[in-house]
N, C-alpha and C positions, 0 to 999 in steps of 0.2 A: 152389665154389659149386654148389648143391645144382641140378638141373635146372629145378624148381618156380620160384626165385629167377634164375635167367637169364633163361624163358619174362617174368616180370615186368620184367627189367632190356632186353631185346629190347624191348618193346611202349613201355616207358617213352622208350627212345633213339624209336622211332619217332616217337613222341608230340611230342618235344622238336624235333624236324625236319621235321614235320608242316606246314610252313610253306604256306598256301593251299590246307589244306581236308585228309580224308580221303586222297581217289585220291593224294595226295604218299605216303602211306603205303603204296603198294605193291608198290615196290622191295622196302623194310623185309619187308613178309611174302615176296614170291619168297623174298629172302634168307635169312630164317629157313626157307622150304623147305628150302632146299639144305643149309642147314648144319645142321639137326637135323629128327629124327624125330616131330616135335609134327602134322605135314599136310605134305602133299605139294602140287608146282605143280597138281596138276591138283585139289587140294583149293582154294586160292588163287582159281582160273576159277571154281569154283562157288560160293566163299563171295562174289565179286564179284557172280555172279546174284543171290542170296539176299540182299544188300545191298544192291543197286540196287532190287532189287523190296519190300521191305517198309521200311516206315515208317522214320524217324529220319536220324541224320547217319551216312553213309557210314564215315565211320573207327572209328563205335561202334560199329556192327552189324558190321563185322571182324573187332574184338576180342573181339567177345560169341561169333563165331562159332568164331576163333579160339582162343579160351581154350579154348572148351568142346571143341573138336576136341584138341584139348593135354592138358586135365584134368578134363572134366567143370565143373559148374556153377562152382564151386570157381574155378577156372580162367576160364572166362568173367569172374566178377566182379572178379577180382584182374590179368584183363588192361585192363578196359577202365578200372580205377582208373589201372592203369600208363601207360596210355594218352593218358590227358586230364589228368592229374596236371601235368606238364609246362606246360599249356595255362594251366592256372588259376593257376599259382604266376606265371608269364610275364604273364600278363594284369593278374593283381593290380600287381605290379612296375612293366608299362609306365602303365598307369591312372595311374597318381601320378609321373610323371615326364613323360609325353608332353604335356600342355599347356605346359609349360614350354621345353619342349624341339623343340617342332614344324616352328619356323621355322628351327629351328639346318639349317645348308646342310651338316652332318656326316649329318646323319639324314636328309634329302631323300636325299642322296647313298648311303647306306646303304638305304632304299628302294628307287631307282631301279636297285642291284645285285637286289634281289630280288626284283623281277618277271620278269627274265629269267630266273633258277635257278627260280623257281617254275615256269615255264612250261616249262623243259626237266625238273624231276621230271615233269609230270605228261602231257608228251611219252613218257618214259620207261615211265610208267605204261600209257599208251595202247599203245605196243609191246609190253608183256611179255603185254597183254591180249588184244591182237590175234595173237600166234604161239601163243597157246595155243585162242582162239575161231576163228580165221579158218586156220591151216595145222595139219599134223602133221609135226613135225621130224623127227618116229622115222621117216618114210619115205622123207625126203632122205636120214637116214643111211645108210638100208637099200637106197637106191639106188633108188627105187622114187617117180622125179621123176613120172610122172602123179598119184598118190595123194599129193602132198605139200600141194596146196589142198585146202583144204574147200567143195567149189562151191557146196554147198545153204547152210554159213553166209556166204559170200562174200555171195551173191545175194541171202539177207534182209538181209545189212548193207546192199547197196546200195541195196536199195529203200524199208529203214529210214531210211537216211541221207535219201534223197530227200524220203523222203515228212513227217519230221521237220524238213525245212529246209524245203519248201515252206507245211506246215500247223504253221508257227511258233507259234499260237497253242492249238492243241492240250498240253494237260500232260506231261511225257516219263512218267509212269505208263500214258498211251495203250503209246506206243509199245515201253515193258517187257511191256506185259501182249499185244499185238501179237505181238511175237517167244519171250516164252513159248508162246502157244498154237501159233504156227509149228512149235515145237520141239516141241510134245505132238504135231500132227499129220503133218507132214514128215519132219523129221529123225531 
């Protein structure tokens, strides 16, 4: 299989397990890091910035960003087909059986597995985010344990977190366009 037709058959698996949003899909791209030359994890960190901060649903603007890191426009639009393809073929399917089918105590039961797996993808997800925004491995390995936090990102997370949980009613675009400018002027 040709590389072009993987990079698609990769985005589409992700697509397909995408179960509770976008950030489920972030395994999937590490993944694809490691195992091919299409972006690197440290490309992954910044297509999550670039995701989080502009417009639309999180898993699209991935793909769009992903593709196009991969193959150019080309690429963008044939990932994020692979992408959501999944979604829509699944959606159509459960639409026309799920009334029927809602009360059945197979399918409560079958939910009820997948709020936890959802919640540990996106656990998951939060980890891969946070070793690449919050530490540097490269200097654990290098032996080089005071440089292994990132204090300046440490400290805007903290005060992000804070101040995002406390002023709950503020939009999280607040607090994206907060720690971009942190990171224009700080960091």
């Amino acid at each position: 299989m040709n590389d072009f037709l993987m990079m698609c058959w990769e985005f589409f698996k992700a697509g397909l397990f995408a179960i509770g949003g976008g950030v489920v899909t972030l395994p999937f791209f590490n993944t694809m890091a490691e195992k091919y030359d299409w972006f690197t994890t440290r490309d992954v960190a910044d297509m999550i910035a670039i995701s989080e901060a502009t417009p639309g649903p999180f898993g699209i603007n991935m793909a769009t960003f992903a593709g196009y890191k991969a193959y150019g426009i080309i690429g963008s639009v044939a990932g994020v087909f692979s992408l959501v393809l999944p979604s829509f073929v699944i959606i159509i399917i459960v639409s026309k059986f799920l009334d029927r089918f809602s009360e059945n105590k197979y399918v409560k039961y079958a939910f009820f597995g997948l709020r936890p797996a959802v919640c540990g993808l996106v656990l998951n997800a939060w980890i891969s985010i946070a070793r690449v925004a919050l530490v540097h491995p490269e200097n654990l390995a290098a032996g080089k344990l005071p440089e292994f936090f990132n204090i300046p990102a440490i400290v805007l997370f903290a005060i992000i977190f804070f101040c995002s949980y406390k002023f709950k009613k503020l939009p999280p675009a607040i607090w994206i366009g907060v720690g971009a400018i942190c990171g224009l002027l700080f960091l």
